[in-house]
FIDOFI-82146 format. One line per field, with one value per residue (C-alpha): residue number from 0; residue in three letters; x, y, z. Coordinates in nm, 2 decimals. Layout:
residues N
i: NUM ...
aa: ALA ...
X: X ...
Y: Y ...
Z: Z ...
This chain:
residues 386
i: 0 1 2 3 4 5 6 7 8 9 10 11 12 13 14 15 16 17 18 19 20 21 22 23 24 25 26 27 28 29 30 31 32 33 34 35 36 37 38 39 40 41 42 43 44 45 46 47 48 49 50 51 52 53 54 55 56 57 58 59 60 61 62 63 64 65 66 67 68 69 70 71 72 73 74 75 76 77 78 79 80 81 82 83 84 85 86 87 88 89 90 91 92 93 94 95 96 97 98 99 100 101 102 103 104 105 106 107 108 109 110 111 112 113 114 115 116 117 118 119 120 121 122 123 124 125 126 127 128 129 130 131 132 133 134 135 136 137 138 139 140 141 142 143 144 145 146 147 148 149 150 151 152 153 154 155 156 157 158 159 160 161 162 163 164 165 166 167 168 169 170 171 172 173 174 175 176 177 178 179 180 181 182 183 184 185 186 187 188 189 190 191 192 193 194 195 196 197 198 199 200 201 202 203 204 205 206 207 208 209 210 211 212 213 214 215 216 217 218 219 220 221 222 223 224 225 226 227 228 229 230 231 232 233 234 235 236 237 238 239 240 241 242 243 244 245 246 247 248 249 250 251 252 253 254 255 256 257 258 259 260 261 262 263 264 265 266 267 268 269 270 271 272 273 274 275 276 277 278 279 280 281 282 283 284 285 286 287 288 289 290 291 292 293 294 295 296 297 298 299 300 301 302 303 304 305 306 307 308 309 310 311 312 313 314 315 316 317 318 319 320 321 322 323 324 325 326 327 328 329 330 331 332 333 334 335 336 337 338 339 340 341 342 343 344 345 346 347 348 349 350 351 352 353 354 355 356 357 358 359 360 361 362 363 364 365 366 367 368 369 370 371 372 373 374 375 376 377 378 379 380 381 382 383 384 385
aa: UNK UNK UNK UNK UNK UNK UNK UNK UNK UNK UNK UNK UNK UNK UNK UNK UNK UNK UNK UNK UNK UNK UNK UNK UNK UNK UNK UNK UNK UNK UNK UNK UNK UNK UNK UNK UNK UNK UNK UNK UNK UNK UNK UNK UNK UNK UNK UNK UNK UNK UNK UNK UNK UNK UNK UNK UNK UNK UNK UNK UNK UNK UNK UNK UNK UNK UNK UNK UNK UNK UNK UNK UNK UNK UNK UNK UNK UNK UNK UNK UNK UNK UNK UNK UNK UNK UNK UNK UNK UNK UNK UNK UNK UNK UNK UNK UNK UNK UNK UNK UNK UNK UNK UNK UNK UNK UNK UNK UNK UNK UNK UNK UNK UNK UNK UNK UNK UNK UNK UNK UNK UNK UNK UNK UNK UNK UNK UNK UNK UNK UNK UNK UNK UNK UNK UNK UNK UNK UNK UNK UNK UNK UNK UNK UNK UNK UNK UNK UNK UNK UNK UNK UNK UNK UNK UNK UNK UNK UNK UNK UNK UNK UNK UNK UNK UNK UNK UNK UNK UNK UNK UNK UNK UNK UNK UNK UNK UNK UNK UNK UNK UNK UNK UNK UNK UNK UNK UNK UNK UNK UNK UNK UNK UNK UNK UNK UNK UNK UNK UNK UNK UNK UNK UNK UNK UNK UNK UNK UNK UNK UNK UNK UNK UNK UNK UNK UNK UNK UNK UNK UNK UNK UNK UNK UNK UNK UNK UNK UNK UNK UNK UNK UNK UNK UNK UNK UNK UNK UNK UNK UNK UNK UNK UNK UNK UNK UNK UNK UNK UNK UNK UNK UNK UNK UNK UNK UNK UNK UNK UNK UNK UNK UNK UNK UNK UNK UNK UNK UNK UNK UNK UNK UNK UNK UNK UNK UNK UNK UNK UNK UNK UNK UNK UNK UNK UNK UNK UNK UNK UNK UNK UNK UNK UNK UNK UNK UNK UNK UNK UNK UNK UNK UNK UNK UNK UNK UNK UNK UNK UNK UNK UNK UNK UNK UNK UNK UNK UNK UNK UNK UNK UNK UNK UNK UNK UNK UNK UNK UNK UNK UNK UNK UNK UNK UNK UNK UNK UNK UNK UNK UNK UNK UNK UNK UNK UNK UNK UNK UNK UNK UNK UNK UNK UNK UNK UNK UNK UNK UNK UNK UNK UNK UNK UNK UNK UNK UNK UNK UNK UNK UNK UNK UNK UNK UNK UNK UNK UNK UNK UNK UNK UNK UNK UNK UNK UNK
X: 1.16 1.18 1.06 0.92 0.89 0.63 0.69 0.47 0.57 0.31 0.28 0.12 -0.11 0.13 0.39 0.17 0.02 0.05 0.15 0.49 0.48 0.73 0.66 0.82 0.76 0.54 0.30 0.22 0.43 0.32 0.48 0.57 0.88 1.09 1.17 1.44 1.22 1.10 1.43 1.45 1.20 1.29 1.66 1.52 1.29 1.53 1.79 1.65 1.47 1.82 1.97 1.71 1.70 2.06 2.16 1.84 1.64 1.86 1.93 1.52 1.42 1.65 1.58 1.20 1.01 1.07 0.77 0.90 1.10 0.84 0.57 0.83 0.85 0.51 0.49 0.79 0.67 0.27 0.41 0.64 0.39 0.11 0.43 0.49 0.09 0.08 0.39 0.36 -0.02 -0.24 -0.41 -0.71 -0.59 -0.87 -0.77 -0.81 -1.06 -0.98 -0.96 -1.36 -1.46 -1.24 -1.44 -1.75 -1.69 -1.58 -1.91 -2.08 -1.97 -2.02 -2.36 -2.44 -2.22 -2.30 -2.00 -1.85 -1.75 -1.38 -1.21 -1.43 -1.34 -1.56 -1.74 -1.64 -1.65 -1.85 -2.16 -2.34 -2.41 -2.65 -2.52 -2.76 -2.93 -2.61 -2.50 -2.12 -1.98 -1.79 -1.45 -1.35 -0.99 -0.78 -0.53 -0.73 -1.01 -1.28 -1.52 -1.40 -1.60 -1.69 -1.38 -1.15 -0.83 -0.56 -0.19 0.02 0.35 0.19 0.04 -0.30 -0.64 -0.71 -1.04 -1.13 -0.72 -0.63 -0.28 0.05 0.27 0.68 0.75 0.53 0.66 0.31 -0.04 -0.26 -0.61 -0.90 -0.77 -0.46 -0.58 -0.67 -0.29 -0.11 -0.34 -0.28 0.09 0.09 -0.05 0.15 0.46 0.36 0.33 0.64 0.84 0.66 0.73 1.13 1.11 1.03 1.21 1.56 1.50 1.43 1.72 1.92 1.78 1.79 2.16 2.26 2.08 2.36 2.65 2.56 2.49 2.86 2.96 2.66 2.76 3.06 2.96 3.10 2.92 3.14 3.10 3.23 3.47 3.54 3.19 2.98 2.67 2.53 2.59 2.37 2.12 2.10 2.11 1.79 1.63 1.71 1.60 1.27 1.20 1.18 0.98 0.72 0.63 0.57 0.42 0.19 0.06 0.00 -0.23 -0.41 -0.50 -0.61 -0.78 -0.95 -1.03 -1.14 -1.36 -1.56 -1.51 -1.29 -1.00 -0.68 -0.73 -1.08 -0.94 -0.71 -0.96 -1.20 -1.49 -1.74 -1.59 -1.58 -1.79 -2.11 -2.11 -2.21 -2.25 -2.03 -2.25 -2.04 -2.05 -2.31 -2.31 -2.18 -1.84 -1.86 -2.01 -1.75 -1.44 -1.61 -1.66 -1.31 -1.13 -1.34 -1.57 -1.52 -1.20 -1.29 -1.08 -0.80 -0.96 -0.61 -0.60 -0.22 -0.12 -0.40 -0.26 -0.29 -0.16 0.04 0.37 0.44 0.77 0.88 1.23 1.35 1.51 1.67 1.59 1.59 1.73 1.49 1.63 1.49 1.27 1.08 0.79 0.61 0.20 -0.04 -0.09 -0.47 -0.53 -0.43 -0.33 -0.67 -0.82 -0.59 -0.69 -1.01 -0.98 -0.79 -1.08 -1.33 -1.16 -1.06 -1.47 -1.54 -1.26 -1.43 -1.31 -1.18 -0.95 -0.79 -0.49 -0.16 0.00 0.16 -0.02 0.08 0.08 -0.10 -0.38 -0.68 -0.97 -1.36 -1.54 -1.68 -1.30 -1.09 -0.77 -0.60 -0.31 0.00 0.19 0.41 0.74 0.86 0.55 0.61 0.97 0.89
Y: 4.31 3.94 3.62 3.38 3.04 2.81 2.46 2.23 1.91 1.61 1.44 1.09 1.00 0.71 0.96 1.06 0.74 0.68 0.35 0.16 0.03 0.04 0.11 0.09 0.14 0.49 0.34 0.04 -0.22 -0.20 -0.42 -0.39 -0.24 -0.63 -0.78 -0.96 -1.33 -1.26 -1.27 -1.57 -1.71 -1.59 -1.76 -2.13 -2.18 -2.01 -2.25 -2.54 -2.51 -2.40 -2.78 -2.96 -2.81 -2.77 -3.14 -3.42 -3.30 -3.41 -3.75 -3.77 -3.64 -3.90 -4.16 -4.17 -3.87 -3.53 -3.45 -3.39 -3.07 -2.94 -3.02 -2.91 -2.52 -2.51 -2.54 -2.30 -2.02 -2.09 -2.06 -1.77 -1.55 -1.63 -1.52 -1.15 -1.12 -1.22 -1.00 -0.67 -0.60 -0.41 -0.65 -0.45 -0.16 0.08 0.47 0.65 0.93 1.26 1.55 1.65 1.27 1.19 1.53 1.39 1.04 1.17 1.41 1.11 0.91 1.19 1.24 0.85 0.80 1.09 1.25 1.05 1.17 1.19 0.87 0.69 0.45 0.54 0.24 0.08 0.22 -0.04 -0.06 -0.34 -0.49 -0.76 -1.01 -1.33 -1.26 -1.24 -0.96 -0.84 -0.61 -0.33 -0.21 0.13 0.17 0.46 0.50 0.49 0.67 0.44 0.18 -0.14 -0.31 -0.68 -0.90 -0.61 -0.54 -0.35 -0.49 -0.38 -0.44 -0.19 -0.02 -0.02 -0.16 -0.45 -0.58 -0.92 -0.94 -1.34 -1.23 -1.10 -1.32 -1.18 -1.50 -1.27 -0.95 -0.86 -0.85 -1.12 -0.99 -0.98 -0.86 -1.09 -1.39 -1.61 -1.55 -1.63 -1.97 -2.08 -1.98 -2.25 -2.47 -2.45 -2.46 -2.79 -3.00 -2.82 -2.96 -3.27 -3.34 -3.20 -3.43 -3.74 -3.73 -3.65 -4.00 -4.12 -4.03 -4.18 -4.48 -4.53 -4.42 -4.68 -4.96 -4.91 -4.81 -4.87 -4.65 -4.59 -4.56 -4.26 -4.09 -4.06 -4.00 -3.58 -3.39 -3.29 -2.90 -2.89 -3.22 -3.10 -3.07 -3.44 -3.45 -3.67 -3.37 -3.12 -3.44 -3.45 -3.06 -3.07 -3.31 -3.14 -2.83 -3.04 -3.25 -2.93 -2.76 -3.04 -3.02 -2.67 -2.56 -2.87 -2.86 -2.45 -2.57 -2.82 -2.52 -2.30 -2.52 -2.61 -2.24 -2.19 -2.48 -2.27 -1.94 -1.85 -1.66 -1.75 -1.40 -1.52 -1.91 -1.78 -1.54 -1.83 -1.56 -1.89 -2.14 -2.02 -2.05 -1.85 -2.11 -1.85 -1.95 -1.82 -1.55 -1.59 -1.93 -2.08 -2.43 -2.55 -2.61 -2.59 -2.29 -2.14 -2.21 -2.08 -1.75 -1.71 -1.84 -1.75 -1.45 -1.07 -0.90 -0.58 -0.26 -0.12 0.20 0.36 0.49 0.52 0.67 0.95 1.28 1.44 1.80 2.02 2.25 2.52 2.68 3.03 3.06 3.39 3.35 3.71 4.09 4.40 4.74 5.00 5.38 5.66 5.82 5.47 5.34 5.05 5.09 4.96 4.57 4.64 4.88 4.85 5.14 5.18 5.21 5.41 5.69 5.63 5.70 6.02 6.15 6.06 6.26 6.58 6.57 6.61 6.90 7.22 7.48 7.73 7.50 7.46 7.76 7.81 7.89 7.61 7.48 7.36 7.02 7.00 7.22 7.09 6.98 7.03 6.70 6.65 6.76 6.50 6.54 6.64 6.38 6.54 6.57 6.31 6.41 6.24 6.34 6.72 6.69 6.64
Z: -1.63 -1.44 -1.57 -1.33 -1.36 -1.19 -1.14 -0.97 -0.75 -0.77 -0.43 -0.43 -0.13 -0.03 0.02 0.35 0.48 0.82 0.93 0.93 0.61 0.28 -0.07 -0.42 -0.76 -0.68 -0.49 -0.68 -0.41 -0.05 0.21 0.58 0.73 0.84 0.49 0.67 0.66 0.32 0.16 0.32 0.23 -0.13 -0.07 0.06 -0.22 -0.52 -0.38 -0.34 -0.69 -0.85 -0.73 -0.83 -1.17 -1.19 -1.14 -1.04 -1.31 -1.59 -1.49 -1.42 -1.71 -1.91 -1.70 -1.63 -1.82 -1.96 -1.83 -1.43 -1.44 -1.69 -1.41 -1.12 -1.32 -1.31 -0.95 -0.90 -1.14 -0.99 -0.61 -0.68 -0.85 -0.55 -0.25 -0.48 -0.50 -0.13 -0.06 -0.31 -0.22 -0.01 0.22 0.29 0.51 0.60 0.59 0.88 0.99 0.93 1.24 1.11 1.09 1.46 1.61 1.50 1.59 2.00 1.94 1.93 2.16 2.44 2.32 2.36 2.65 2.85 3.08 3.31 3.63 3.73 3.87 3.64 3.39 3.05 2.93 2.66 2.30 2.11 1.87 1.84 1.45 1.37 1.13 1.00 1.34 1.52 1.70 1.63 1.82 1.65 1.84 1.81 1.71 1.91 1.68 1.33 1.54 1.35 1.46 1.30 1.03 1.14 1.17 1.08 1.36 1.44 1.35 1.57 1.33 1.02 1.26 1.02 1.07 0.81 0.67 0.78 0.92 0.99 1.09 1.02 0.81 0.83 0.59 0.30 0.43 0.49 0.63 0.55 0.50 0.32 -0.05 -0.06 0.18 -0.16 -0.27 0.06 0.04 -0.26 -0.21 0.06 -0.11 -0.41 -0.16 -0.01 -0.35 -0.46 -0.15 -0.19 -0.56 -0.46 -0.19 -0.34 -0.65 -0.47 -0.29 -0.63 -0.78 -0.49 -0.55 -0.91 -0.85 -0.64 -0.82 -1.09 -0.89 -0.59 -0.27 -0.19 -0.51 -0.54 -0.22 -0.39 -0.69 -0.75 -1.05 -1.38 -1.32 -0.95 -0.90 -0.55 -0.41 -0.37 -0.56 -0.27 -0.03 -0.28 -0.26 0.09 0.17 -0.06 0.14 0.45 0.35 0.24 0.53 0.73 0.53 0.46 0.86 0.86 0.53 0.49 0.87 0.79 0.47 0.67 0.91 0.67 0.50 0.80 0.80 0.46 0.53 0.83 0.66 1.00 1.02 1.25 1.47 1.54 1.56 1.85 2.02 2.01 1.89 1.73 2.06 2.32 2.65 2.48 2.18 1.96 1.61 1.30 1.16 0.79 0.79 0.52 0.68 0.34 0.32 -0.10 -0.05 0.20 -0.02 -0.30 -0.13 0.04 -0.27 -0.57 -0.44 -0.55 -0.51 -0.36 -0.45 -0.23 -0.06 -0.01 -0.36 -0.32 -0.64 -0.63 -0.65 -0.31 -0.33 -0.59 -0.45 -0.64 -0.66 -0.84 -0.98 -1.15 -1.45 -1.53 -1.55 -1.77 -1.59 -1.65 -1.74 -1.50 -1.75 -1.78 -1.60 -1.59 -1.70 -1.45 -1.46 -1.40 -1.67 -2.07 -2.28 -2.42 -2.03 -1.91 -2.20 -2.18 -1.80 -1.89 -2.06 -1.79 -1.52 -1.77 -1.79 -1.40 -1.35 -1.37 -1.60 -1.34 -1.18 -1.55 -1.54 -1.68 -1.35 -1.08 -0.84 -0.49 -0.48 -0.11 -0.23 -0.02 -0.28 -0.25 -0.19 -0.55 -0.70 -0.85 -0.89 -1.23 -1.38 -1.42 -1.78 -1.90 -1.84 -2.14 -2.35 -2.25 -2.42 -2.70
């Protein structure tokens, strides 16, 4: 007798998303495939945070108010938590069509289309959508094998289609899109008073360092910790670091704040979709720019339609665990029938034999039967024994 074992494998639907992105934590972190720039990024403002903490804060804090490294955290926990929201989410990727829903999409598009003769190029696949009486064309996607919603596109790093994409950002380690573009703004923004407030108050330690010992006296100046590195040189690396930054980060928030202000996106911005030669007017523009922040920043959050930690499919694997050696008088009962059916079937069939077939002497065992006969079970080897 063998014991088998059943044990099932759960597969999570992330496990099988196409696409070149990465995920941790079972599905609950989603990022793309280059993380090289977000470690970076997680290095220059780490660092730079870790000096000013580590050595201007003090003085500051004892020299002017207790209150700037306390506002200065504040800016560094509020920016980092905004970067690993921007980073660790799912920016609005829209699944793609399934062999039925691909067939019936191509269906269609023959049947609207007609068939095109050889040699010539198919028109193009696109639906029109009208949009505050504005018509939007809707691009169909060769790889997802969908029509894109409005203002939804194809990155060509993740290899996904995003909802309402504004662009790939490898400084988050991720799409920018419609369900994380909030976060990667306020992330900037955050970023840009941080290096603003680091900015300013290294210069002001500088300066209230040299009005009492000078400025070559400060530049030589070496903290108590590490005598052998200048605390001037951690200043100024600060400042570097800084003055770089400020350029970048701030001129990126005044763009997209210039975007938020339009409701506009930075793909459309580039494609020049709203400006270009036809002039044609933002159809998700309310012409208020109160009310165009408050949707971009403060509307609904939709859902993530990946539903990566749903359970796709079950694998079931059979392991035998031992078996019992049977001795030749044994057999095993039928597995369809229980001792109670198999007498009761006994009795049925001794029923439907007719009494002249019933004899002491042997039988052949190929004797040919009549077709309303039914054959007669044979003793119980065991049973006749005893």
């Amino acid at each position: 007798m063998s014991v088998m074992v059943a044990r099932k494998k759960v597969v999570r639907k992330w496990e099988k998303l196409p696409g070149r992105n990465t995920f941790c934590c079972d599905g609950r972190i989603m990022m793309a495939r280059q993380k090289g720039i977000f470690y970076l990024t997680l290095f220059l403002i780490l660092g730079t945070c870790a000096l000013f903490f580590a050595f201007e804060c003090r003085y500051l804090a004892v020299q002017l108010s207790p209150a700037i490294p306390v506002f200065a955290a504040v800016l560094f926990l509020f920016a980092m938590a905004t970067l690993l929201r921007t980073s660790f989410s799912d920016p609005g990727v829209i699944p793609r069509a399934l062999p039925d829903e691909a067939a019936f999409i191509e269906m269609e598009i023959e049947a609207t289309n007609g068939t095109v003769p050889q040699g010539q190029r198919p028109p193009p696949r696109i639906k029109n959508f009208q949009i505050n009486n504005q018509i939007v064309k809707l691009k169909y996607c060769y790889t997802c094998k969908i029509f894109r919603p409005p203002r939804a596109s194809h990155c060509s790093i993740c290899d996904n289609c995003v909802e309402r994409f504004d662009h790939h950002c490898p400084w988050v380690g991720n799409c920018v899109g419609k369900r994380n573009y909030r976060y990667f703004y306020l992330f900037i923004l955050s970023l840009s008073l941080l290096t603003i407030y680091i900015f300013t108050f290294n210069i002001v330690y500088v300066a209230l360092k040299s009005l009492k010992i000078g400025f070559l006296n400060t530049l030589k100046e070496t903290p108590g910790t590490y005598p052998s590195i200048s605390l001037t040189v951690l200043t100024v690396l600060e400042v570097l670091i800084c003055f770089f930054t400020l350029w970048s980060v701030v001129g990126l928030t005044g763009f997209h704040t210039f975007l938020v202000a339009l409701n506009q996106t930075t793909n459309e911005d580039i494609k020049g979709s709203w400006t270009g030669k036809n002039r044609v007017q933002n159809p998700y523009s309310h012409g208020n720019i109160v009310k165009n922040c408050c949707e971009v920043l403060c509307g609904p959050l939709p859902p993530s339609v990946l539903d990566r930690r749903g359970i796709l499919q079950q694998e079931e694997s059979t392991a035998q665990e031992g078996s019992c050696p049977r001795g030749p008088g044994t057999q095993e009962p039928p597995a369809t029938q229980g001792p109670g059916q198999a007498q009761e079937g006994h009795s049925v069939l001794s029923l439907q034999v007719p009494a002249s077939s019933v004899s002491d002497t042997k039988m052949p065992e190929e004797k040919q039967r009549t077709p309303g006969e039914f054959p007669v079970p044979s003793p119980d080897p065991g049973r006749a024994e005893h």
